[in-house]
C-alpha positions in Angstrom: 0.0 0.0 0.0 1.4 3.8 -1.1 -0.9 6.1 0.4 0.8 10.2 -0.3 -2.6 12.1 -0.7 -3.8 15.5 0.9 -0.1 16.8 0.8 0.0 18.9 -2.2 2.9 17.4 -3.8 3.0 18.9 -7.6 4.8 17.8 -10.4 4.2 14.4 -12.7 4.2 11.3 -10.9 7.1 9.6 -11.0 7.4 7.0 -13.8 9.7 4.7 -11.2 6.1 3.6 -9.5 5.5 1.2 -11.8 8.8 -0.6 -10.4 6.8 -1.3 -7.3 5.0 -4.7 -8.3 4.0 -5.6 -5.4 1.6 -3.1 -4.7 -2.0 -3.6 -4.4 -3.3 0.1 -3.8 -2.1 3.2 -4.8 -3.3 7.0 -3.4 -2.4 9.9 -4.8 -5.4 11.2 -3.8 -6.0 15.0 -3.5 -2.7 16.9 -4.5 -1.0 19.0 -7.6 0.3 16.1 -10.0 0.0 17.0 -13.2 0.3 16.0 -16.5 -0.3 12.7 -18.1 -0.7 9.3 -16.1 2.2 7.2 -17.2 2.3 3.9 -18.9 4.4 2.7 -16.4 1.3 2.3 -13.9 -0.2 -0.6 -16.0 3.4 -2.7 -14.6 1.2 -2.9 -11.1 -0.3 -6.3 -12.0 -1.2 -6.3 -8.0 -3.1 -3.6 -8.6 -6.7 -3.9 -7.3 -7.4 0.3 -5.9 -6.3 2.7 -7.7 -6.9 6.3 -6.3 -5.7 9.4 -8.5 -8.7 12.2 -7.9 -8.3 15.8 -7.7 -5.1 16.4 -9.2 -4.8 18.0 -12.3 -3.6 14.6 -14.3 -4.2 14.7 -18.3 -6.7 11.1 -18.4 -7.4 10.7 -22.4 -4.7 9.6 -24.7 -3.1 6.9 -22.4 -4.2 4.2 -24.1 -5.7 2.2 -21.4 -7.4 -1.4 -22.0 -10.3 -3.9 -21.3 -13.7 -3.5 -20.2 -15.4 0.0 -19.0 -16.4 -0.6 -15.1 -20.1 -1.8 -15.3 -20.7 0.5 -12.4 -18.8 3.6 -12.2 -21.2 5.1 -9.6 -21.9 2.3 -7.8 -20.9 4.8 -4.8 -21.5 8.8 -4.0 -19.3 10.5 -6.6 -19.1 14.5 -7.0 -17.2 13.6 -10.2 -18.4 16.5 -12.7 -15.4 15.9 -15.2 -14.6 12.6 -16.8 -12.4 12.1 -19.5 -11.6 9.2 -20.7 -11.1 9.9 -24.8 -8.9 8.3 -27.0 -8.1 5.1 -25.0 -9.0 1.3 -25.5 -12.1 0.8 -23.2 -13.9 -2.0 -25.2 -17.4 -3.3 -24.6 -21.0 -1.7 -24.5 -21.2 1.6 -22.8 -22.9 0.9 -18.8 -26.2 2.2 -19.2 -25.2 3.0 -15.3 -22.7 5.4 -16.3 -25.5 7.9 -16.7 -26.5 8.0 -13.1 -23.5 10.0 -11.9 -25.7 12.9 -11.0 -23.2 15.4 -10.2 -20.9 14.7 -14.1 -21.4 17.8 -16.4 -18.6 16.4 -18.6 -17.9 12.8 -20.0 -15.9 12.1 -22.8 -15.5 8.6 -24.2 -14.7 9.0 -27.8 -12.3 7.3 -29.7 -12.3 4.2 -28.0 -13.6 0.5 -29.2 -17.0 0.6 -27.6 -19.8 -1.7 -29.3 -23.3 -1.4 -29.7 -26.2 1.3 -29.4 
């Protein structure tokens, strides 16, 4: 477990964290990264929680695989921006993904979605 959140660290997050195999949650919850989430991350095959909110990270163009979440507000969210354009989500679109109440924002274009 790597838990730096709520310390306002700013900057890109290292590209070395993907070197840390063994871990099976990552927070860097609630700081000043920027910039784009690096490839490196998708080395954490341990990975299971993944926390990376309210930072000012670039989310679209990373190329990330496999299946959209079937719920992505299967909890209270006051997500109002989600970008995830220009990736490889595959699979229908959760009709779910429409009950984030508080989202002004999505973006999922230019991905491999299926269907209506």
């Amino acid at each position: 477990m790597l838990r730096i959140s709520v310390y306002q660290i700013s900057g890109n997050i290292p590209p070395s964290l993907g070197t840390c195999t063994n871990l099976k949650l990552l927070s860097l919850l609630d700081n000043n990264f920027a910039g784009s989430i690096p490839m490196e991350i998708g080395n954490l095959s341990k990975l299971q929680i993944l926390y990376l909110g309210r930072n000012n990270l670039i989310v679209g163009g990373n190329k990330i695989s496999g299946k959209f979440p079937e719920d992505p507000c299967n909890r209270p969210t006051m997500l109002e921006i989600l970008d995830l354009g220009d990736n490889k989500f595959q699979g229908e679109i959760p009709p779910s993904l429409f009950q984030c109440h508080a989202l002004q924002i999505l973006n999922i274009s230019s991905n491999e979605f299926r269907g209506t």
